[in-house]
N, CA, C and O atoms as CSV, one atom per row, in Angstrom:
chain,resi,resn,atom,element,x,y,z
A,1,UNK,N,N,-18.471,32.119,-8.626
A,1,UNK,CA,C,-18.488,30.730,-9.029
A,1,UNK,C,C,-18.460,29.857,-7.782
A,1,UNK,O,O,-17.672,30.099,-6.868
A,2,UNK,N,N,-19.405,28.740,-7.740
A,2,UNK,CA,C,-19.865,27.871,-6.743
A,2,UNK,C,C,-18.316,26.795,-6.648
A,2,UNK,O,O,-17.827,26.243,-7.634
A,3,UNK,N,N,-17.782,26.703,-5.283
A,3,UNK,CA,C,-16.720,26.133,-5.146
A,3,UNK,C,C,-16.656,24.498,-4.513
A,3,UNK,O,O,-16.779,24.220,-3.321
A,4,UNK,N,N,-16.416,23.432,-5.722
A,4,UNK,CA,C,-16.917,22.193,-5.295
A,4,UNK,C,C,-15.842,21.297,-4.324
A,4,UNK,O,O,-14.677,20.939,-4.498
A,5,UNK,N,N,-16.837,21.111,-3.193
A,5,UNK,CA,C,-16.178,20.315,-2.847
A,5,UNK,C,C,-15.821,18.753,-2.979
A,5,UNK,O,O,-16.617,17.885,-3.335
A,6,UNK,N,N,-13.980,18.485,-2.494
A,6,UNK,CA,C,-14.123,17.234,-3.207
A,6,UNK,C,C,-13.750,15.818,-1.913
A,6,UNK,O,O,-13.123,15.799,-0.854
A,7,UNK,N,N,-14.215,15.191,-2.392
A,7,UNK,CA,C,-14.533,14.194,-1.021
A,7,UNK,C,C,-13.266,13.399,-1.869
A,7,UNK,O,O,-12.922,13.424,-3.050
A,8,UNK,N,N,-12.756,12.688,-0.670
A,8,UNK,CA,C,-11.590,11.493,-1.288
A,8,UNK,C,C,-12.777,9.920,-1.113
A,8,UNK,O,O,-13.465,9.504,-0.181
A,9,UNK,N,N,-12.600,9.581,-2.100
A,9,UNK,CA,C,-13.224,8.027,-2.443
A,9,UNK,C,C,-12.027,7.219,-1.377
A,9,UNK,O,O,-10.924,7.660,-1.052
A,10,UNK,N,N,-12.611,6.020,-1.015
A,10,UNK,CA,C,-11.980,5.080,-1.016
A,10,UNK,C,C,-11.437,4.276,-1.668
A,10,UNK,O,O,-11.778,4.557,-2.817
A,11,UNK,N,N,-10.508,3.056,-1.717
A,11,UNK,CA,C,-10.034,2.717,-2.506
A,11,UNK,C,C,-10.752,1.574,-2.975
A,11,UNK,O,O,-10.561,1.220,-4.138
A,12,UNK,N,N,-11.620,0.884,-2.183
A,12,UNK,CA,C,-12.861,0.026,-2.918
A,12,UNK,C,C,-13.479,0.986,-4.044
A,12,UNK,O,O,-13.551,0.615,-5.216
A,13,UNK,N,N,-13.891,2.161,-3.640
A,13,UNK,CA,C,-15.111,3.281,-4.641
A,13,UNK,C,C,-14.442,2.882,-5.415
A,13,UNK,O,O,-14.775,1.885,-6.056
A,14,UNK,N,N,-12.915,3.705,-5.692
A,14,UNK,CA,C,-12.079,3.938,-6.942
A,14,UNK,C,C,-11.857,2.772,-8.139
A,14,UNK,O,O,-11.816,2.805,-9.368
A,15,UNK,N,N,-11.748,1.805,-7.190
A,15,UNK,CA,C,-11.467,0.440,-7.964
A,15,UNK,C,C,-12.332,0.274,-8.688
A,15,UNK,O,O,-12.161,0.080,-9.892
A,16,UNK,N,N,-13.667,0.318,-8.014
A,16,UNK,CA,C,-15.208,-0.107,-9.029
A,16,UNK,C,C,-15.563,1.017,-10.129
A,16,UNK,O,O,-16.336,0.812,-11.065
A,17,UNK,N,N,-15.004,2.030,-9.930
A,17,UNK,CA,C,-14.923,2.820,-10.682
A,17,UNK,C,C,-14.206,3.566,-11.813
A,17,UNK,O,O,-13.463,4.542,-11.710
A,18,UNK,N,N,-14.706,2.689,-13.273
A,18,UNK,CA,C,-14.181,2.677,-14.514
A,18,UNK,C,C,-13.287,4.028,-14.947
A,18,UNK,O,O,-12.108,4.139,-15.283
A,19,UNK,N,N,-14.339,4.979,-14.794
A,19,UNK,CA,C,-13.534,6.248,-15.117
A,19,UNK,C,C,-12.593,6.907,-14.617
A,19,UNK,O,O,-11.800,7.595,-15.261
A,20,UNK,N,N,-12.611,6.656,-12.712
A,20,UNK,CA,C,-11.636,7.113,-12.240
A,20,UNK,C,C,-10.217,6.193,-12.439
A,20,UNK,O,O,-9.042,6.551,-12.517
A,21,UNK,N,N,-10.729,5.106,-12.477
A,21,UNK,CA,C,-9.361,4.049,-12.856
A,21,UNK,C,C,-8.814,4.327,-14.527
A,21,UNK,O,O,-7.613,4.316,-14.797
A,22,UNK,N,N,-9.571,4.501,-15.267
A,22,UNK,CA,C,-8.974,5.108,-16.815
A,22,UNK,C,C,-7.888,6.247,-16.509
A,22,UNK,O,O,-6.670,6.172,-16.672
A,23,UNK,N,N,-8.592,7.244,-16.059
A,23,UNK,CA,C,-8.096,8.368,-15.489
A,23,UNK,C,C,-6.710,8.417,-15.105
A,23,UNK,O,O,-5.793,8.966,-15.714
A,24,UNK,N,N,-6.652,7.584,-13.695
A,24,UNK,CA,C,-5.619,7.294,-13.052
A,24,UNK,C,C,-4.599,6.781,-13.571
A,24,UNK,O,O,-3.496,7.324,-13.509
A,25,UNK,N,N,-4.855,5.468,-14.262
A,25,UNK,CA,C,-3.746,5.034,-15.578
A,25,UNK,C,C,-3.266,5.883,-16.569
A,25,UNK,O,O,-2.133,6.350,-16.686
A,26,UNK,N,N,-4.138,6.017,-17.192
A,26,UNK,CA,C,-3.889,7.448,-18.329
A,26,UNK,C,C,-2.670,8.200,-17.948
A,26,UNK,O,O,-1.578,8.335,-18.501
A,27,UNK,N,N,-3.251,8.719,-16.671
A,27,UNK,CA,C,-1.951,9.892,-16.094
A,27,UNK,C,C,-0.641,8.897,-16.097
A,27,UNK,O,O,0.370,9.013,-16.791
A,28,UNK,N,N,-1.009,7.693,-14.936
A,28,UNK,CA,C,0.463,6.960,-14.887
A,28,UNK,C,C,1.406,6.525,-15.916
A,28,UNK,O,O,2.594,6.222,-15.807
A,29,UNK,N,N,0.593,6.557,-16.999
A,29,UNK,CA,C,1.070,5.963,-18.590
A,29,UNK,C,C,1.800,7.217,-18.373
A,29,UNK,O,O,2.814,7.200,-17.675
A,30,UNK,N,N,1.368,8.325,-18.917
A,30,UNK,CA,C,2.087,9.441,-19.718
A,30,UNK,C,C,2.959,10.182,-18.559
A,30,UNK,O,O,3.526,11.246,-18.808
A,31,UNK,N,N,3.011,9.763,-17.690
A,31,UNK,CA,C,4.029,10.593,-16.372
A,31,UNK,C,C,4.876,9.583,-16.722
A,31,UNK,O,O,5.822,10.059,-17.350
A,32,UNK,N,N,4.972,8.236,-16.578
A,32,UNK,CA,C,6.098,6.983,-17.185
A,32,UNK,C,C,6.563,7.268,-18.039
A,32,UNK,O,O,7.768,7.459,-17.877
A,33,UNK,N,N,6.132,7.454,-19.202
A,33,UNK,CA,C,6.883,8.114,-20.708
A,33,UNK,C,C,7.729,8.931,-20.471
A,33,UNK,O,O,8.923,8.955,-20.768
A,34,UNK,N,N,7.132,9.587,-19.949
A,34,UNK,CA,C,7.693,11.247,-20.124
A,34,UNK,C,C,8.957,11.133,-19.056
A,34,UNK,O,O,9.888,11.870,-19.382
A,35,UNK,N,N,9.157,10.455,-17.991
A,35,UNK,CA,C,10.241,10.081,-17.483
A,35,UNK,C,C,11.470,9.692,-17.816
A,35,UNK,O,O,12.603,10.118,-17.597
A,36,UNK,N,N,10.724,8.242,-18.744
A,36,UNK,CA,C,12.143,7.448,-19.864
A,36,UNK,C,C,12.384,8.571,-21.096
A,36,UNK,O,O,13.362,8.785,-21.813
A,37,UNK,N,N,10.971,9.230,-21.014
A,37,UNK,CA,C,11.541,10.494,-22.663
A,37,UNK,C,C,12.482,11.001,-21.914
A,37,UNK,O,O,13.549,10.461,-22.203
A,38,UNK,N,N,12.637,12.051,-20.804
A,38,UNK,CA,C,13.667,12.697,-20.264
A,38,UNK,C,C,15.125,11.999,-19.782
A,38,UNK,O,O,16.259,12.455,-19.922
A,39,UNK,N,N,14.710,10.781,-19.189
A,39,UNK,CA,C,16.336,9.791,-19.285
A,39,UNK,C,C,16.804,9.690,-20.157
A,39,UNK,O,O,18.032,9.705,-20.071
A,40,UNK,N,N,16.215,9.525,-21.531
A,40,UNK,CA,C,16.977,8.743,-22.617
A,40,UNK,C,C,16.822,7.276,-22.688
A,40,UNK,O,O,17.654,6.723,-23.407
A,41,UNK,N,N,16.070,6.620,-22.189
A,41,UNK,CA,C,15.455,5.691,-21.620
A,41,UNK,C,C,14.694,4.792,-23.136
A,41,UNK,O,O,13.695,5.486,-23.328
A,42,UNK,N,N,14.676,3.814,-24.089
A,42,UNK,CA,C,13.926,3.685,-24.739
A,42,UNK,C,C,12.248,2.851,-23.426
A,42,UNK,O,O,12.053,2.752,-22.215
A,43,UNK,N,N,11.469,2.467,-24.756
A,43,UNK,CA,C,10.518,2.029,-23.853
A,43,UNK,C,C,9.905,0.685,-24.701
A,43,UNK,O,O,9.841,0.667,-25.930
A,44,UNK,N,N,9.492,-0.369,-23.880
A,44,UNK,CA,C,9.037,-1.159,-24.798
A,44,UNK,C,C,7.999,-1.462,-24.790
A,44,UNK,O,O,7.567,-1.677,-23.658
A,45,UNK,N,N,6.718,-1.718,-26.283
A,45,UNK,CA,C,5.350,-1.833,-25.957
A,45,UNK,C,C,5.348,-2.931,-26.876
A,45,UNK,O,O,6.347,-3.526,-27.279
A,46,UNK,N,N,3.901,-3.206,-27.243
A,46,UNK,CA,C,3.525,-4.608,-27.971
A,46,UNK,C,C,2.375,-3.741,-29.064
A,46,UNK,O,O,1.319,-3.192,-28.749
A,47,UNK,N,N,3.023,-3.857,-30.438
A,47,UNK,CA,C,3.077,-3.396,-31.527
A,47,UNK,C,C,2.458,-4.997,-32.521
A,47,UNK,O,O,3.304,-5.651,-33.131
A,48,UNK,N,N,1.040,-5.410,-32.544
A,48,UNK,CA,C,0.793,-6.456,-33.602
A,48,UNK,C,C,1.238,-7.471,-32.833
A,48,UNK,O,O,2.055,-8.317,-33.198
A,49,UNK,N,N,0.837,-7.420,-32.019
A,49,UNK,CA,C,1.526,-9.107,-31.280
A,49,UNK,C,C,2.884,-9.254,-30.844
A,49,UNK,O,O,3.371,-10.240,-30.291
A,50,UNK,N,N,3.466,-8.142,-31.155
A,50,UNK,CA,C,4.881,-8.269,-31.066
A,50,UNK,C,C,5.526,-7.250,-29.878
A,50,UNK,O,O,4.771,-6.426,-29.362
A,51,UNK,N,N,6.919,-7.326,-29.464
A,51,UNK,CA,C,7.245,-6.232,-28.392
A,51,UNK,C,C,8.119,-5.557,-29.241
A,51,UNK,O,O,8.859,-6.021,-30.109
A,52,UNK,N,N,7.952,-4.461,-28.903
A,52,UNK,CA,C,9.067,-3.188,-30.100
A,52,UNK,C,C,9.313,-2.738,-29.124
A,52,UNK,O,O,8.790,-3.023,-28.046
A,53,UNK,N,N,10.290,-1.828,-29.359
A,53,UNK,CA,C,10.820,-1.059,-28.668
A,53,UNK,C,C,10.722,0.318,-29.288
A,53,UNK,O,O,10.731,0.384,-30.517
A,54,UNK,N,N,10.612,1.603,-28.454
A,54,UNK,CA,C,10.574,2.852,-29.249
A,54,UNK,C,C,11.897,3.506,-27.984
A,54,UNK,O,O,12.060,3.476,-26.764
A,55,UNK,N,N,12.727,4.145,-29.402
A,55,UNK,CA,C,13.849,4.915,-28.830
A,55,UNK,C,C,13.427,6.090,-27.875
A,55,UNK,O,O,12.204,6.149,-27.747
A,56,UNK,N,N,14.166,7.094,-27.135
A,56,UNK,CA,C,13.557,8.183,-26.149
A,56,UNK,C,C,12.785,9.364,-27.190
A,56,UNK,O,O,11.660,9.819,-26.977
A,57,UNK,N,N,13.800,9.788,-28.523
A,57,UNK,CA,C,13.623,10.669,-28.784
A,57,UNK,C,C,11.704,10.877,-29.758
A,57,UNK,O,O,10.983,11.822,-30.079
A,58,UNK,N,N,11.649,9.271,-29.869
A,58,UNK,CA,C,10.130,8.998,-30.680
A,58,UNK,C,C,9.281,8.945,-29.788
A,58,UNK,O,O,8.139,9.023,-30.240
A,59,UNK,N,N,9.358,8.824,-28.473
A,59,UNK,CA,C,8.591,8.566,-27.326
A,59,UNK,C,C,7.687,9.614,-27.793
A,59,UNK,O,O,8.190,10.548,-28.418
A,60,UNK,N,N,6.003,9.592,-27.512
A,60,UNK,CA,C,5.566,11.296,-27.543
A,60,UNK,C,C,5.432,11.563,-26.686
A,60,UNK,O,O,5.440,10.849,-25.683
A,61,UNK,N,N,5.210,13.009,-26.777
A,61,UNK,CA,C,5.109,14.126,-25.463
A,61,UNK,C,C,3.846,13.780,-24.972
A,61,UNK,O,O,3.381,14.368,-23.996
C-alpha cells in the first residue's frame, strides 16, 4: 500500500478551507464535551432560541 504523504497547510490554506475547518471544530466540539462529560461539568447550548443547559451524565459520548 502506497504511503501518503502529508504536507502541513498553512494557516491562511486551512482557514479558506471549509472542510478542514468543519473537521477541526467537529473534533474541538466533541473533545470539549467529553471533558465536562468526565468532570461532571454540565454544559450549556441554545436549544429553540433559548440557552439550556444539559447535565454531565446526558452529555453524549
Amino acid at each position: 500500500m502506497a504511503r501518503r504523504t502529508m504536507r502541513r497547510r498553512t494557516l491562511t490554506e486551512a482557514i479558506s478551507n471549509s472542510a478542514v475547518m468543519n473537521r477541526a471544530l467537529t473534533k474541538a466540539v466533541k473533545e470539549a464535551l467529553e471533558m465536562h462529560r468526565r468532570a461532571g461539568n454540565e454544559v450549556a447550548v441554545l436549544g429553540n432560541g433559548k440557552v439550556v443547559t444539559i447535565d454531565s451524565p446526558k452529555i453524549p459520548e
